[in-house]
C-alpha positions in Angstrom: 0.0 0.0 0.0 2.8 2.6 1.0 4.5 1.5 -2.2 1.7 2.2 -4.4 0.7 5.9 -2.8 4.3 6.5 -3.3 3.9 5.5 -6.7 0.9 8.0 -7.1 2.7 11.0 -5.2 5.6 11.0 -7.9 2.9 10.7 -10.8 0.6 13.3 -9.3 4.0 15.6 -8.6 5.5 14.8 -12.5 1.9 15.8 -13.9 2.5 19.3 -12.0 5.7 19.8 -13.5 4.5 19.1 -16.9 1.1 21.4 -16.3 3.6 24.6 -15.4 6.2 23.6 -18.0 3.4 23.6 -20.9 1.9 26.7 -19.4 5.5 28.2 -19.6 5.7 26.9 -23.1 1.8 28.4 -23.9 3.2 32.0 -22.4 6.7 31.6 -24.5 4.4 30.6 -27.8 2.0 33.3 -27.1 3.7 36.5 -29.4 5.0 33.8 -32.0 1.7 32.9 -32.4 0.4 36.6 -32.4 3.8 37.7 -34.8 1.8 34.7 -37.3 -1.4 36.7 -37.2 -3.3 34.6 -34.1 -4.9 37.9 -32.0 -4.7 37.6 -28.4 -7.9 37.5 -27.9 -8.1 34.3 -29.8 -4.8 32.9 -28.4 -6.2 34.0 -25.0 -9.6 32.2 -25.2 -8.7 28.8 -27.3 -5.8 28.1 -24.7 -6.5 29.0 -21.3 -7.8 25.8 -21.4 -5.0 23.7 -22.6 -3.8 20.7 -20.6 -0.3 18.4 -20.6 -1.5 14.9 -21.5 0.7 12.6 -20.3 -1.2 9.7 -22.4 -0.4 11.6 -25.9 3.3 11.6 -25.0 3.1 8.1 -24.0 1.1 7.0 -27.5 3.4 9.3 -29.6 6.8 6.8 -28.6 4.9 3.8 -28.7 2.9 4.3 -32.0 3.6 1.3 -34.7 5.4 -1.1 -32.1 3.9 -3.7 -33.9 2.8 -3.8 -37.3 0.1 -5.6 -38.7 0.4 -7.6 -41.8 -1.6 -6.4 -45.2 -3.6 -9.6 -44.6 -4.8 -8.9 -40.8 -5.0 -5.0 -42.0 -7.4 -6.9 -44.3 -9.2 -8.9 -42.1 -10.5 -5.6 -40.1 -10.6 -2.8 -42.9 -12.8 -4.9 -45.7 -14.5 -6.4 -42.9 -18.0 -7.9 -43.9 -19.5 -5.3 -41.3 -17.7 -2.8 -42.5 -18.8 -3.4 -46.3 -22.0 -3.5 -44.9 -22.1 0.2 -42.8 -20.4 1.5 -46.3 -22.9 0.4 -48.8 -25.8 1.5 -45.7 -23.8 4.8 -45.7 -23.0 5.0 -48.9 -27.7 4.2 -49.5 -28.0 7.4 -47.0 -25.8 10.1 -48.4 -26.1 8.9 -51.9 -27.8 12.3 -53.5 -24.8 14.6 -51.8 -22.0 11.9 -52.7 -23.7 12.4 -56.2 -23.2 16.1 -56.5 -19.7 15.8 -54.6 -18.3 13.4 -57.1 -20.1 15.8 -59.8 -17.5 18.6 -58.7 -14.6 17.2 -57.8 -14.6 13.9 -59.7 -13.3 11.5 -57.0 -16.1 8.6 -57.4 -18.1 8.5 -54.0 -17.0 5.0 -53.1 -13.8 5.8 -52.1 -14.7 9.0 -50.3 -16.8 6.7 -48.6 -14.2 3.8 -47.9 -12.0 6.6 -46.6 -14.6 7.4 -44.3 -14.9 4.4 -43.2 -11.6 3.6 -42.4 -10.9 7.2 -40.9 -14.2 7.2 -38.8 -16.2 4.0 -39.2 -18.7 6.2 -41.0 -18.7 9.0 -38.4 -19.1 7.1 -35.7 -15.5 7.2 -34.0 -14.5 10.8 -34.9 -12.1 11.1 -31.5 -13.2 13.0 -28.3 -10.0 14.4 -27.7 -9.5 17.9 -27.1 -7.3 19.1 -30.0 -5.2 22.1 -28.5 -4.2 20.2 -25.7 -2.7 17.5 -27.2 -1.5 20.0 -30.3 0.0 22.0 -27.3 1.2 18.3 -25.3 3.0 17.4 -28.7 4.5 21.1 -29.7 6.2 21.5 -26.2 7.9 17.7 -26.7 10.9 18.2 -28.3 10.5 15.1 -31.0 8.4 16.8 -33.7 8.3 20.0 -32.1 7.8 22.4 -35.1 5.6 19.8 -36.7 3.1 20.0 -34.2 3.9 23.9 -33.1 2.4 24.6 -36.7 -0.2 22.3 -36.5 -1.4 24.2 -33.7 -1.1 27.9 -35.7 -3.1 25.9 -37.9 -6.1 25.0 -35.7 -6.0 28.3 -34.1 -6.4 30.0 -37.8 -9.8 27.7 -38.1 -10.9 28.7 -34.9 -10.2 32.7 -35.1 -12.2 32.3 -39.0 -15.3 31.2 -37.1 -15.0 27.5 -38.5 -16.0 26.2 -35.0 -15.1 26.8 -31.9 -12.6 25.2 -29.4 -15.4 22.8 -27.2 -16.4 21.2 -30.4 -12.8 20.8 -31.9 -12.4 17.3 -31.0 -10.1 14.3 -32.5 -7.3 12.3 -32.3 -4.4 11.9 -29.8 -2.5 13.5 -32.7 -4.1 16.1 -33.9 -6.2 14.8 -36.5 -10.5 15.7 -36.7 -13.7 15.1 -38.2 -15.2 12.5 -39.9 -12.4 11.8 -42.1 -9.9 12.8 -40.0 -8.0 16.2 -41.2 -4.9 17.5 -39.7 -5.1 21.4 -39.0 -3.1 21.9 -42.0 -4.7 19.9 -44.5 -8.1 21.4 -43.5 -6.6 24.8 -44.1 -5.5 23.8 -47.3 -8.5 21.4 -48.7 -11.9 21.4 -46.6 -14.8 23.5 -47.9 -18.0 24.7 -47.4 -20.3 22.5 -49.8 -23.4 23.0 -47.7 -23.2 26.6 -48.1 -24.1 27.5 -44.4 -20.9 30.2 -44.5 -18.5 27.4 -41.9 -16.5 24.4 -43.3 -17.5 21.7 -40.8 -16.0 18.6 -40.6 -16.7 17.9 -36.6 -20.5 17.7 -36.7 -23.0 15.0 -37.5 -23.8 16.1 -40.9 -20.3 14.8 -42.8 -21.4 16.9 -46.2 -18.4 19.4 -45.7 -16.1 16.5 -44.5 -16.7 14.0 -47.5 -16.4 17.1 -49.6 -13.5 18.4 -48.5 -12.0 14.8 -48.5 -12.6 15.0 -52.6 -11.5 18.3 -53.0 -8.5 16.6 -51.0 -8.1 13.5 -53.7 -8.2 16.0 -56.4 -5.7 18.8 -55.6 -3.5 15.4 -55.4 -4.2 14.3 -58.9 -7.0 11.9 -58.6 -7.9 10.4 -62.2 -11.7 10.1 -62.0 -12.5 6.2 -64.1 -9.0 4.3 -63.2 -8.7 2.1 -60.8 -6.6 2.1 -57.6 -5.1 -1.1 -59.0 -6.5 -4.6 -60.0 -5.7 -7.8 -58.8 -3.7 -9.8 -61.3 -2.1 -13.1 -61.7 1.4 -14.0 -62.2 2.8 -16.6 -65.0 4.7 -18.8 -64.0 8.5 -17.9 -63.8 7.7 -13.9 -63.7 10.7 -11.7 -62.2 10.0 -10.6 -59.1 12.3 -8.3 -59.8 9.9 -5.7 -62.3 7.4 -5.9 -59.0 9.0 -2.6 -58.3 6.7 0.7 -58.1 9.5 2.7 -60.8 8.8 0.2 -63.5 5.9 1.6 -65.2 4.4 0.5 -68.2 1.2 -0.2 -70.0 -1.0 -2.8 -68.9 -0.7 -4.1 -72.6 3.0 -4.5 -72.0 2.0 -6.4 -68.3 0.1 -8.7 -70.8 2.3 -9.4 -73.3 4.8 -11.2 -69.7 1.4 -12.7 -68.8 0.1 -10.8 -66.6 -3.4 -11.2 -66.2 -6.4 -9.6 -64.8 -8.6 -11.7 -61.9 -11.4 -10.3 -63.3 -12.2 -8.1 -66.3 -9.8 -6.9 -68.8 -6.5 -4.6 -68.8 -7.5 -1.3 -70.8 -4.1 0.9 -71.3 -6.9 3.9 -71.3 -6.0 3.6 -67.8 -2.3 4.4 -68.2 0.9 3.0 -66.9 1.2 0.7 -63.7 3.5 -1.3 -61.6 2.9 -4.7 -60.0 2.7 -4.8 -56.1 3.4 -7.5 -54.3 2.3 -6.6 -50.6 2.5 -9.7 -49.1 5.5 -11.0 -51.0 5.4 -13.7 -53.8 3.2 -16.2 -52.1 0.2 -13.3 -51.3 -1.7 -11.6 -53.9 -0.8 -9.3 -56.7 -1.9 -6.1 -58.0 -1.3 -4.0 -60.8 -1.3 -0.4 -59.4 -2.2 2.6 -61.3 -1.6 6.5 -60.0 -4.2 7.0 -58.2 -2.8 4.5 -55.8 0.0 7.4 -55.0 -3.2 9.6 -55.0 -4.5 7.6 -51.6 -1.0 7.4 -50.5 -1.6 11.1 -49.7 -3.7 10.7 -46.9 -1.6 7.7 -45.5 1.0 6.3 -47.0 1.0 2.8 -45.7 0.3 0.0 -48.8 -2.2 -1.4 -46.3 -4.0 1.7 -45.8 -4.1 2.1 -49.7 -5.6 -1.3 -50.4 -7.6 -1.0 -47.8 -9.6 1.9 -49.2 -9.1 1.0 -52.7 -10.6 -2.6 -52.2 -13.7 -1.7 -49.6 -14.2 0.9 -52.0 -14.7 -1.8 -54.7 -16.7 -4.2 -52.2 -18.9 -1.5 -51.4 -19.5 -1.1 -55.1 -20.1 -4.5 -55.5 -16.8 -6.1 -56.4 -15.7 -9.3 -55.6 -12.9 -10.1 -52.8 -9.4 -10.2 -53.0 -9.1 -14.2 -54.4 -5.6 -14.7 -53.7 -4.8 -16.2 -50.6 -2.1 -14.9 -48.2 1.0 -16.3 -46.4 -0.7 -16.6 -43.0 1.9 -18.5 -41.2 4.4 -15.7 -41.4 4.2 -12.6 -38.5 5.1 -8.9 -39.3 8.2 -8.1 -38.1 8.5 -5.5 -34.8 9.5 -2.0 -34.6 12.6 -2.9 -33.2 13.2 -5.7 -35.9 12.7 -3.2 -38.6 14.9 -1.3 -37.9 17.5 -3.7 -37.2 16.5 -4.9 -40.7 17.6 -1.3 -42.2 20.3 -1.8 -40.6 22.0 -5.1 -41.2 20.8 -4.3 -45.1 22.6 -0.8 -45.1 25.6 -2.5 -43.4 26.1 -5.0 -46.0 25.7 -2.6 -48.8 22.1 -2.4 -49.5 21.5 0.9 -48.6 17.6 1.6 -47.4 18.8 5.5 -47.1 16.4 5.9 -43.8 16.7 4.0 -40.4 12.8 4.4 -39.8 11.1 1.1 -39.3 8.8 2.0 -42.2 9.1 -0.6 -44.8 8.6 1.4 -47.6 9.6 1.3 -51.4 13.2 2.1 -50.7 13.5 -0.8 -47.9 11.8 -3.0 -49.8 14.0 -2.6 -53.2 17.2 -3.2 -50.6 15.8 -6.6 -49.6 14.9 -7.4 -53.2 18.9 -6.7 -53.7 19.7 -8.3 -51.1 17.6 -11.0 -52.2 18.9 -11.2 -55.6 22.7 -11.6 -53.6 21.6 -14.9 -52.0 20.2 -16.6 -54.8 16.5 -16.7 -53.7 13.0 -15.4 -55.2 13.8 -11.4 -54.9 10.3 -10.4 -54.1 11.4 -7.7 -51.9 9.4 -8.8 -48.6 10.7 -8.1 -45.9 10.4 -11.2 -43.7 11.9 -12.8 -40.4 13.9 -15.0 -42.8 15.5 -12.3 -44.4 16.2 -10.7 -41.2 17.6 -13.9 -40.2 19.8 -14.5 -43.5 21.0 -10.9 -42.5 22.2 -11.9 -38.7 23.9 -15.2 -40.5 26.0 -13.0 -42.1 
């Protein structure tokens, strides 16, 4: 008992320190945020309420520890409930998704997958209070300027009249609404498509937010009629080696290796396109157009990208993914991944970043790698590549 009220003394007597050094910080912020066109009256109102949260801190260092394979990303993202709420969702707002795919182009199913990844449809939008934890993660000194102009950000939206600060709700890390805007990219992208003079992401009504999410899509390039990608099937023999997101060509040219659509037919109206592999040689394969890199923009995890792209097509009435996936195998840890990077930049396959995020440029260093040992260079980065790497 003495041991644990010990315990809560030092926590209650940390959380002090922290409350006065982020009310230092606030004070110290106060005339940058003023010399960046914030008036005090705004600064003064939005963050005399500001708290240190302890928890956002804590979530920040331990984000990504593990990461889920594509196939358990799956499992959860193109859920049959989750198909299900989108089409419901997708039945409900079907007249304003109409007109918001009119303007901007973006077809409504994926601004509808989006929201259902971001928001399950609205129904998770984070309860969070935004300036604190924009405040918690400016005064840490990780991403300090990140998150210092994130918060110039979400005061700019509150001193336009866009809402105010009790209803500016969200994530631990900054991010709001029903598809789940940083301050920035709301400065930058939402609109007002109801007309009511406010663009509001935070309410029930998600017309502004799904808007905003397509005006989003196309400031990035979206391509209204291609695909995201299309699962294909290898021939026999392929080289893994041309599954690399720099080899572009037409999906006439992905034919004539034998390449082959799952369903449908290749049409290069769609343009050029690389093969995917996500789950390495033994999960499926997809032939990836640009407006994969379009969805990229919101997050740029391959998982994340699938994910939208394929719910999108489930919720449009497209079949599932029919390749099967390599099950047995576990995604690696934080800490693996980055021992990965570096064992391959050690032996001379450089992955330029020591980041844990196994991305295009880690994943053409294992495919070299790979390619060094005499095995299938597919480029994913598995625990038996890690392990080839310790054998070393």
């Amino acid at each position: 008992m003495e041991r644990a009220a010990s315990i809560t003394l030092v926590a209650a007597g940390a959380q002090r320190m922290s409350d006065r050094g982020l009310a230092n910080w606030v004070q110290a912020f106060r005339p940058r945020a003023i010399a960046a066109g914030i008036s005090g009256a705004t600064f003064d109102r939005a963050m005399s309420g500001v708290r240190y949260d302890p928890d956002i801190i804590k979530r920040d260092r331990n984000q990504a520890e593990f990461t889920k394979t594509v196939w358990d990303y799956l499992d959860t993202a193109v859920s049959d409930l989750r198909i299900e709420n989108g089409r419901a969702a997708l039945g409900n707002w079907n007249a304003t998704l109409d007109r918001i795919e009119a303007q901007y182009g973006v077809e409504k199913e994926i601004v509808v997958a989006i929201w259902g990844l971001e928001s399950a449809y609205g129904t998770f939008r984070g309860s969070v209070d935004i300036l604190s934890a924009l405040a918690t993660l400016a005064y840490d000194a990780r991403r300090a300027a990140f998150f210092e102009n994130e918060l110039l950000q979400a005061l700019r939206i509150l001193q336009s009249g866009d809402t105010v600060a009790a209803r500016m709700k969200g994530s631990w890390a900054g991010a709001m609404g029903h598809t789940q805007f940083m301050p920035s990219s709301y400065q930058a992208h939402a609109v007002d498509f109801d007309g009511d003079g406010r663009r509001n992401i935070w309410e029930d009504d998600p017309t502004d937010a799904l808007a905003s999410t397509a005006a989003y899509l196309k400031h990035h390039g979206w391509t209204k009629g291609q695909p995201w990608g299309i699962e294909v099937r290898l021939p026999k023999g392929f080289d893994h080696t041309l599954a690399d997101r720099e080899d572009l060509r037409l999906p006439s040219a992905w034919a004539a290796l034998g390449v082959t659509p799952v369903t449908g037919a290749l049409d290069d109206a769609h343009g050029v396109a690389s093969i995917l592999l996500p789950g390495g040689a033994e999960g499926a394969a997809f032939m990836i157009f640009s407006n994969f890199g379009v969805i990229e923009r919101y997050n740029t995890a391959d998982a994340y990208v699938i994910g939208v792209g394929h719910l999108a097509d489930r919720i449009a009435g497209g079949p599932a993914i029919e390749q099967g996936w390599p099950r047995r195998l576990r995604a690696l840890t934080k800490d693996e991944r980055i021992e990965l990077q570096k064992r391959l930049t050690a032996a001379g396959f450089d992955t330029v970043k020591i980041d844990a995020k196994m991305g295009p440029l880690t994943i053409n260093a294992v495919r070299r790698f790979q390619l060094s040992q005499g095995v299938l260079p597919d480029g994913y980065p598995s625990l038996a590549v890690l392990e080839r790497l310790r054998a070393l």
